[in-house]
PQR file with spaces between the fields and no chain letter, atoms N, CA, C, O and H, PARSE charges and radii, in Angstrom:
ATOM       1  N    UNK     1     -42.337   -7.840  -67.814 -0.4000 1.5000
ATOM       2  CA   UNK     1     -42.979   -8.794  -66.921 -0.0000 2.0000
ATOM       3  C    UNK     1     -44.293   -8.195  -66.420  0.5500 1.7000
ATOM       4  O    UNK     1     -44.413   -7.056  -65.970 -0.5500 1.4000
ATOM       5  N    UNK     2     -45.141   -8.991  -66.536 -0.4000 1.5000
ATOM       6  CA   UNK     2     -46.532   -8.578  -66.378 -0.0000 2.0000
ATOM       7  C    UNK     2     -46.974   -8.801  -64.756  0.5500 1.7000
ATOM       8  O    UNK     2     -46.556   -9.711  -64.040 -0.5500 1.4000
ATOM       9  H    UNK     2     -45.044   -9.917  -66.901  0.4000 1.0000
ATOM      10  N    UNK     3     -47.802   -7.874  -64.415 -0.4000 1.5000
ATOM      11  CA   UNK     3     -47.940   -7.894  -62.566 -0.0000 2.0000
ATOM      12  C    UNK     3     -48.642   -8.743  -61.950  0.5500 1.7000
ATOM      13  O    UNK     3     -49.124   -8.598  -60.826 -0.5500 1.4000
ATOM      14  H    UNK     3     -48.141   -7.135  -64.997  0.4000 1.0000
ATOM      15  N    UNK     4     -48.730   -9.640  -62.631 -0.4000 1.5000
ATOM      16  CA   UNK     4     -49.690  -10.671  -62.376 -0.0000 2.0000
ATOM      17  C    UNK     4     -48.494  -11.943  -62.421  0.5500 1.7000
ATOM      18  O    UNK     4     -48.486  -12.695  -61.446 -0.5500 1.4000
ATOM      19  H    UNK     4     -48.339   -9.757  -63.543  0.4000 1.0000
ATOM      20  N    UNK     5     -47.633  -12.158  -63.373 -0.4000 1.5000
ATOM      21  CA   UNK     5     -46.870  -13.156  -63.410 -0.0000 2.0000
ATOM      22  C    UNK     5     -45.615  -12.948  -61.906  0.5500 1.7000
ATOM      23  O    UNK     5     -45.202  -13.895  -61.236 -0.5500 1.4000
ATOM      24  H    UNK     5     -47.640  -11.547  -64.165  0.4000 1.0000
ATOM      25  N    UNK     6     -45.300  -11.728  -61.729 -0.4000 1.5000
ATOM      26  CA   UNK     6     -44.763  -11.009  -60.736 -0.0000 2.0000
ATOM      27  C    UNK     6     -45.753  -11.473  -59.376  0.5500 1.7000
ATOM      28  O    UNK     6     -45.298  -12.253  -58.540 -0.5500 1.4000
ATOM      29  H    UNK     6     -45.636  -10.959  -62.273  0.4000 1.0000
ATOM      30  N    UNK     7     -46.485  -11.175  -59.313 -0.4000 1.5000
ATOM      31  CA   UNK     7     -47.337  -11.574  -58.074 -0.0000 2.0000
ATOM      32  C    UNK     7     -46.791  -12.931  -57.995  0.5500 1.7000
ATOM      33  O    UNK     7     -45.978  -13.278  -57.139 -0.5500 1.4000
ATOM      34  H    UNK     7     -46.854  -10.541  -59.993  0.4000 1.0000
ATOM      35  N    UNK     8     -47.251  -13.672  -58.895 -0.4000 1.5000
ATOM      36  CA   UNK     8     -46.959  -15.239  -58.773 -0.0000 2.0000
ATOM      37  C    UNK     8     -45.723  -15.521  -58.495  0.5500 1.7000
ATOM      38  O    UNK     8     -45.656  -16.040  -57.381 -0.5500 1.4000
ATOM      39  H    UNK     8     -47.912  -13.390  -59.591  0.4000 1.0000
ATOM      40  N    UNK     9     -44.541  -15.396  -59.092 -0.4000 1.5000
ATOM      41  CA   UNK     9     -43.340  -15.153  -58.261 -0.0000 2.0000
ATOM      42  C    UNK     9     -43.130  -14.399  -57.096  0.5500 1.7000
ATOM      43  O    UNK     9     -41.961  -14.449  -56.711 -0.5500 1.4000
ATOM      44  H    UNK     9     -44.596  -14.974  -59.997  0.4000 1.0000
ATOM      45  N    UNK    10     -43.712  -13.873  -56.566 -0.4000 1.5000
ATOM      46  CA   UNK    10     -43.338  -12.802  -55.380 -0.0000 2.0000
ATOM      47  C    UNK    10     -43.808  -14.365  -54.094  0.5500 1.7000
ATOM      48  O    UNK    10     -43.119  -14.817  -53.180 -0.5500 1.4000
ATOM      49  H    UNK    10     -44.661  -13.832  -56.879  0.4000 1.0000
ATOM      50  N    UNK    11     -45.669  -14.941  -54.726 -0.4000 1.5000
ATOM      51  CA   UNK    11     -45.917  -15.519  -53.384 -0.0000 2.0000
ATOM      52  C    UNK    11     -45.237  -16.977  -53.668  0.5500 1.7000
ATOM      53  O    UNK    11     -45.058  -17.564  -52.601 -0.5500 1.4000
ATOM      54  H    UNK    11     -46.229  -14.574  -55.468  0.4000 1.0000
ATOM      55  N    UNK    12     -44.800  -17.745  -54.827 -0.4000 1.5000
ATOM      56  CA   UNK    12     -43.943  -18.730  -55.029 -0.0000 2.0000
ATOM      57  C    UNK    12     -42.223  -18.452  -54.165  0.5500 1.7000
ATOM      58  O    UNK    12     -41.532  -19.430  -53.878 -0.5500 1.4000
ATOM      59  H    UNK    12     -44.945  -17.268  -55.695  0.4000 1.0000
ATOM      60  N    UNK    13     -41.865  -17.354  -53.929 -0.4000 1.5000
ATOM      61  CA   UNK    13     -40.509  -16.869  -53.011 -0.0000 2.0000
ATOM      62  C    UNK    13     -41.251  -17.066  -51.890  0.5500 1.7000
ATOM      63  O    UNK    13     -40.853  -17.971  -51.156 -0.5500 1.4000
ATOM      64  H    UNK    13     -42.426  -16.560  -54.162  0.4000 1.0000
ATOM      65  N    UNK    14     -42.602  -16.230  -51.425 -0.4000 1.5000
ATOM      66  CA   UNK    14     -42.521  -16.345  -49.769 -0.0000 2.0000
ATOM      67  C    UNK    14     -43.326  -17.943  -49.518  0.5500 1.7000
ATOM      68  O    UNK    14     -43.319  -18.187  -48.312 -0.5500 1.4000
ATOM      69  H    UNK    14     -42.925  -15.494  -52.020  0.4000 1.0000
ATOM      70  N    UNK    15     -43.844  -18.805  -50.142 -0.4000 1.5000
ATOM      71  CA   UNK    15     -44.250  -19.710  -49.843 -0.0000 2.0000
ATOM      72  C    UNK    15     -42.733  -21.000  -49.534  0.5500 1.7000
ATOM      73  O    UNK    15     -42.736  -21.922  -48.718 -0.5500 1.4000
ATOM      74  H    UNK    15     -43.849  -18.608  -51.122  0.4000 1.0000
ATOM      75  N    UNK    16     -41.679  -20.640  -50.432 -0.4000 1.5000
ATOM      76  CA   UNK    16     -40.226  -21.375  -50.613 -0.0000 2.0000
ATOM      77  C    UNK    16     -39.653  -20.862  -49.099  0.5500 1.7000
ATOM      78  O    UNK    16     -39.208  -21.682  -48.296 -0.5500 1.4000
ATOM      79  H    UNK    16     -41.676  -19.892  -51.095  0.4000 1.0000
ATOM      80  N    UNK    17     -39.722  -19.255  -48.771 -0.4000 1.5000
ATOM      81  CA   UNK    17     -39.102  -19.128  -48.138 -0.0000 2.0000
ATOM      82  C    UNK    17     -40.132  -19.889  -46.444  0.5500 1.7000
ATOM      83  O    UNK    17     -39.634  -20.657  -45.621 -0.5500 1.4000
ATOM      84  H    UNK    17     -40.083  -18.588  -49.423  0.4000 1.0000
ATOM      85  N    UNK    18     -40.770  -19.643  -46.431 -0.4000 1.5000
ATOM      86  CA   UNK    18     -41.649  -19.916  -45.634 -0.0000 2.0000
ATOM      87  C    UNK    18     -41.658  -21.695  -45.170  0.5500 1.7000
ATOM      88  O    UNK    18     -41.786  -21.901  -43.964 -0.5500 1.4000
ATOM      89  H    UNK    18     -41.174  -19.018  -47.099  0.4000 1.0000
ATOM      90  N    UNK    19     -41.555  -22.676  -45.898 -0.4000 1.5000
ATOM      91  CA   UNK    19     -40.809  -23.650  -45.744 -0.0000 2.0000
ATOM      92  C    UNK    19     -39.307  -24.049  -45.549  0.5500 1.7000
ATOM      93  O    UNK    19     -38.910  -25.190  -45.312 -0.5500 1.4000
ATOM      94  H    UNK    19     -41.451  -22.508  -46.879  0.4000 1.0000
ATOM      95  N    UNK    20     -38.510  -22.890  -45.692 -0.4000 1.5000
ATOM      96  CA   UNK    20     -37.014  -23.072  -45.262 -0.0000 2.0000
ATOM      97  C    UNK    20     -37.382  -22.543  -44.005  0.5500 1.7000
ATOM      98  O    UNK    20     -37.114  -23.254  -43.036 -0.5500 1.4000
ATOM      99  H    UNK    20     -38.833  -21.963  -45.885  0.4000 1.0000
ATOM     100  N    UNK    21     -38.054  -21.223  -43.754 -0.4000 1.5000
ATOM     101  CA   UNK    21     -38.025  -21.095  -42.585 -0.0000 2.0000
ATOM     102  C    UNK    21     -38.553  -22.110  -40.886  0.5500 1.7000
ATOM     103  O    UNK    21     -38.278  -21.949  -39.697 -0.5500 1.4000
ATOM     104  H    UNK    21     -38.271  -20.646  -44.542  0.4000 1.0000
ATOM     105  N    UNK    22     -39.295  -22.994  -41.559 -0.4000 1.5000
ATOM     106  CA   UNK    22     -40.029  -23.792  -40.664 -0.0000 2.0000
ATOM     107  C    UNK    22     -39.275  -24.805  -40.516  0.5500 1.7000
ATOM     108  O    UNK    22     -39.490  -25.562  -39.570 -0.5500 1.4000
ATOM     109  H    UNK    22     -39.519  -23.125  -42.524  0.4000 1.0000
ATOM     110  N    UNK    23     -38.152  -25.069  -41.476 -0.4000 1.5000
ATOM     111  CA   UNK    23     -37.278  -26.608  -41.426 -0.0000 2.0000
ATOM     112  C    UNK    23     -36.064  -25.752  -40.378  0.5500 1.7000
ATOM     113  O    UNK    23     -35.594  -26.392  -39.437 -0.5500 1.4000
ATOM     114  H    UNK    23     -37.977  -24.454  -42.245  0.4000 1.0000
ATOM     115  N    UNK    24     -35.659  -24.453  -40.583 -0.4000 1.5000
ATOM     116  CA   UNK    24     -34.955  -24.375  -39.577 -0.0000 2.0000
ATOM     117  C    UNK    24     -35.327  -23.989  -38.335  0.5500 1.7000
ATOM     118  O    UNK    24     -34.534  -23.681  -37.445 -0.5500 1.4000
ATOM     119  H    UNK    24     -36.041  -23.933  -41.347  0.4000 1.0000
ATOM     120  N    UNK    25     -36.813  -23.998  -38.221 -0.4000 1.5000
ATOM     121  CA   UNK    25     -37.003  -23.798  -36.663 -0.0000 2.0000
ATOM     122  C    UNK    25     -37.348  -25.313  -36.067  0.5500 1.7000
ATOM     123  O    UNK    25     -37.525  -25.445  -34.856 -0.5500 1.4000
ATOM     124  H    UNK    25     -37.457  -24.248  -38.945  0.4000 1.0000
ATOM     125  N    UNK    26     -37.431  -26.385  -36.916 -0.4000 1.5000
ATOM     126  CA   UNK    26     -37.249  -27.572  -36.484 -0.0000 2.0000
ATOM     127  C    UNK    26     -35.905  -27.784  -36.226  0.5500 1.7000
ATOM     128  O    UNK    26     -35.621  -28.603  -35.351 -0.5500 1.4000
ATOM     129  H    UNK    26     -37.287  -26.278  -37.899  0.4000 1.0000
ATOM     130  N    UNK    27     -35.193  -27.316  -36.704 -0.4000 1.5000
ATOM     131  CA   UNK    27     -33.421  -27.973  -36.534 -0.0000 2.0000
ATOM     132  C    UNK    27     -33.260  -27.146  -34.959  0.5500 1.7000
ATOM     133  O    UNK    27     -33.101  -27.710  -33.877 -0.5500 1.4000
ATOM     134  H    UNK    27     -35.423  -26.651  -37.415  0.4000 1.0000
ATOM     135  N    UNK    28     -33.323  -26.153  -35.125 -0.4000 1.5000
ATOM     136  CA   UNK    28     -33.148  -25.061  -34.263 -0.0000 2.0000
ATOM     137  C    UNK    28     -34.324  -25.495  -32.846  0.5500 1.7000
ATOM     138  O    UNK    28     -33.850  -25.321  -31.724 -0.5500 1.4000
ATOM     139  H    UNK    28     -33.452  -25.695  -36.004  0.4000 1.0000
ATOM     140  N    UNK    29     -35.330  -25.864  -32.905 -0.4000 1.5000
ATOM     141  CA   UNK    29     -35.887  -26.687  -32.039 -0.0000 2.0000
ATOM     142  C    UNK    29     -35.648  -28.339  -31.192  0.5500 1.7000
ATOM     143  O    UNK    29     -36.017  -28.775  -30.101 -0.5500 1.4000
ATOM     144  H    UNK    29     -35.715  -26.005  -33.817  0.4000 1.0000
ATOM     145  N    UNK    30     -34.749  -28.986  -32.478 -0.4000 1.5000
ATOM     146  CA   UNK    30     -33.907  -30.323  -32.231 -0.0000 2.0000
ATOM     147  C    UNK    30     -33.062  -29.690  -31.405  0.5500 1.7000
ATOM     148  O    UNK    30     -33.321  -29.788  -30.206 -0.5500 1.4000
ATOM     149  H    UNK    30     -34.450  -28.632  -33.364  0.4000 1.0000
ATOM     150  N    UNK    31     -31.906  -28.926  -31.794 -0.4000 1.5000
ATOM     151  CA   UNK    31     -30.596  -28.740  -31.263 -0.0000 2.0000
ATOM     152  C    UNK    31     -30.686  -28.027  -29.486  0.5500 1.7000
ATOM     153  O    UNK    31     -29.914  -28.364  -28.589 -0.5500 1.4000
ATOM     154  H    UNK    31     -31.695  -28.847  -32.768  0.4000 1.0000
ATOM     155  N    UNK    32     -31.808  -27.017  -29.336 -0.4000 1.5000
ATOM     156  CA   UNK    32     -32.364  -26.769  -28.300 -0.0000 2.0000
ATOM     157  C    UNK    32     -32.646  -27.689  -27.702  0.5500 1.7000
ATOM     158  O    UNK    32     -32.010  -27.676  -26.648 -0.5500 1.4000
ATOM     159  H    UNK    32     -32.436  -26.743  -30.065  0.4000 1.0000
ATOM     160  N    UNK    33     -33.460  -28.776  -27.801 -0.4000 1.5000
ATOM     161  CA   UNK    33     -33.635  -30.514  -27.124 -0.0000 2.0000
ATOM     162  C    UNK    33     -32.472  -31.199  -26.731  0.5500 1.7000
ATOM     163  O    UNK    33     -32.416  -31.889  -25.713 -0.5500 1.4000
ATOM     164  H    UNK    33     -33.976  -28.786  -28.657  0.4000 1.0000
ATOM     165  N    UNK    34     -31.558  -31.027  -27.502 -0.4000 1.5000
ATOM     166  CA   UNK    34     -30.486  -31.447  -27.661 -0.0000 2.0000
ATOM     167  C    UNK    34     -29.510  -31.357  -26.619  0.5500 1.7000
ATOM     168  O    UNK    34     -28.860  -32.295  -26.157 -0.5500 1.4000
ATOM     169  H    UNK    34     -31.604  -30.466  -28.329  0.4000 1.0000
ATOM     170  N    UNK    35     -29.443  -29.796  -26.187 -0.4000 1.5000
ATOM     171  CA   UNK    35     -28.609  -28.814  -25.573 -0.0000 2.0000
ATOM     172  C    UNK    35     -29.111  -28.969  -24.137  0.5500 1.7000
ATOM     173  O    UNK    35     -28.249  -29.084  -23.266 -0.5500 1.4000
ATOM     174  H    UNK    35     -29.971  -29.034  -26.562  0.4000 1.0000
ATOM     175  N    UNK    36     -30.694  -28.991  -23.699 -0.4000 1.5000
ATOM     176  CA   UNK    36     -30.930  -29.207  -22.662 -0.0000 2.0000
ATOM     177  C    UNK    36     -30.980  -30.940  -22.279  0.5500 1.7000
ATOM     178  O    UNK    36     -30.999  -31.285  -21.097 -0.5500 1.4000
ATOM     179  H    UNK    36     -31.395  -28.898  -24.406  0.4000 1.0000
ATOM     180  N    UNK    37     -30.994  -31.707  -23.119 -0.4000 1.5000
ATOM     181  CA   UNK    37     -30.653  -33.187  -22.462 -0.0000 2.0000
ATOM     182  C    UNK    37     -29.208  -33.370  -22.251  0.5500 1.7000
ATOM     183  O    UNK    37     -28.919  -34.163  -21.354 -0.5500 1.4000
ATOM     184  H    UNK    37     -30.978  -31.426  -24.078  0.4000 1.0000
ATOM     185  N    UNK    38     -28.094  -32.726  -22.976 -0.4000 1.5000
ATOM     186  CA   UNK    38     -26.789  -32.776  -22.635 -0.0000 2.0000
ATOM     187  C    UNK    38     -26.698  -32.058  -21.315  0.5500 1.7000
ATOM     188  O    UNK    38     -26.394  -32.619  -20.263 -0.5500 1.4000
ATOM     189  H    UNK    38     -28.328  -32.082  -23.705  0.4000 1.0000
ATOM     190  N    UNK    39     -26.953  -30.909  -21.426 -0.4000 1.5000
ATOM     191  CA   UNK    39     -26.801  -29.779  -19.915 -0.0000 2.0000
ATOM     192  C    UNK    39     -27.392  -31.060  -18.826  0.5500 1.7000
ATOM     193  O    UNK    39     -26.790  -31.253  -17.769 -0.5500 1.4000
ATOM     194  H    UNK    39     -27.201  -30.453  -22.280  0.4000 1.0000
ATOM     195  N    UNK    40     -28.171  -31.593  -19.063 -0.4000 1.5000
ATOM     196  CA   UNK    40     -29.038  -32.399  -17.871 -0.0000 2.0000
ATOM     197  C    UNK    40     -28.228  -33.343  -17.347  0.5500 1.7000
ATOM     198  O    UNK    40     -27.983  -33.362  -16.141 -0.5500 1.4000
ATOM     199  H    UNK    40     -28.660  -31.436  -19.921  0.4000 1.0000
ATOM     200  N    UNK    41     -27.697  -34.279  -18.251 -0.4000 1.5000
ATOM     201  CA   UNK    41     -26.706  -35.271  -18.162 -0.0000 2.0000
ATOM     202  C    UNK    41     -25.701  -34.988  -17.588  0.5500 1.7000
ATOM     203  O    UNK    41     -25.536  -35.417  -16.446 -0.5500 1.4000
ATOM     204  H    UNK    41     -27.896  -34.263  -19.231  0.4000 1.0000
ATOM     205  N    UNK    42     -24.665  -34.131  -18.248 -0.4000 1.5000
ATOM     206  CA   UNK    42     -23.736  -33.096  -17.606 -0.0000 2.0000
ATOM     207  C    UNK    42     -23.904  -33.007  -15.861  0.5500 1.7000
ATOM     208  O    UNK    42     -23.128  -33.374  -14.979 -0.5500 1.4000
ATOM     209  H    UNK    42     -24.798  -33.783  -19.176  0.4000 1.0000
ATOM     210  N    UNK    43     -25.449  -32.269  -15.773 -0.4000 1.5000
ATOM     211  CA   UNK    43     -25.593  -32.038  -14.261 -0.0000 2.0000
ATOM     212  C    UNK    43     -25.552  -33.560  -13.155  0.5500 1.7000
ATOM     213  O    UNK    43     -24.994  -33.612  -12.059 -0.5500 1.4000
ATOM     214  H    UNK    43     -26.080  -31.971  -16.489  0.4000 1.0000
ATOM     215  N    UNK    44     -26.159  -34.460  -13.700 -0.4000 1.5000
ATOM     216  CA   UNK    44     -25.548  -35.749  -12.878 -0.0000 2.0000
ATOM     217  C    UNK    44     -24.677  -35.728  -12.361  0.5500 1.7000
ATOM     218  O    UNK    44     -24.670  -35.692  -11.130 -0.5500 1.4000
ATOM     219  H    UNK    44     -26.613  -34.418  -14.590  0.4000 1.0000
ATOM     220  N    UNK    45     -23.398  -35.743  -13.211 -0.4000 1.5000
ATOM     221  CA   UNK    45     -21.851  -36.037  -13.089 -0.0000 2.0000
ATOM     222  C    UNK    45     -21.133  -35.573  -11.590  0.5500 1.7000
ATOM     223  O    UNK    45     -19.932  -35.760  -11.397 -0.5500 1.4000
ATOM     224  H    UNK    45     -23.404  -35.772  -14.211  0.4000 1.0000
């Protein structure tokens, strides 16, 4: 494998990973929203 085709796979992984990582800081940003409108509600009661 030539270091050039290697490069290209190396930034094709961190560009893949780099979009999983951002979809779970949206989920992980929902569920945080989530957690403090329940806690809020909760506190009414």
């Amino acid at each position: 494998m030539s270091l050039q085709t290697l490069a290209i796979q190396v930034s094709r992984t961190n560009m893949a990973l780099a979009l999983v990582l951002e979809k779970a800081r949206e989920l992980a940003l929902r569920d945080i929203d989530i957690d403090l409108t329940l806690g809020d509600r909760d506190g009414c009661h």
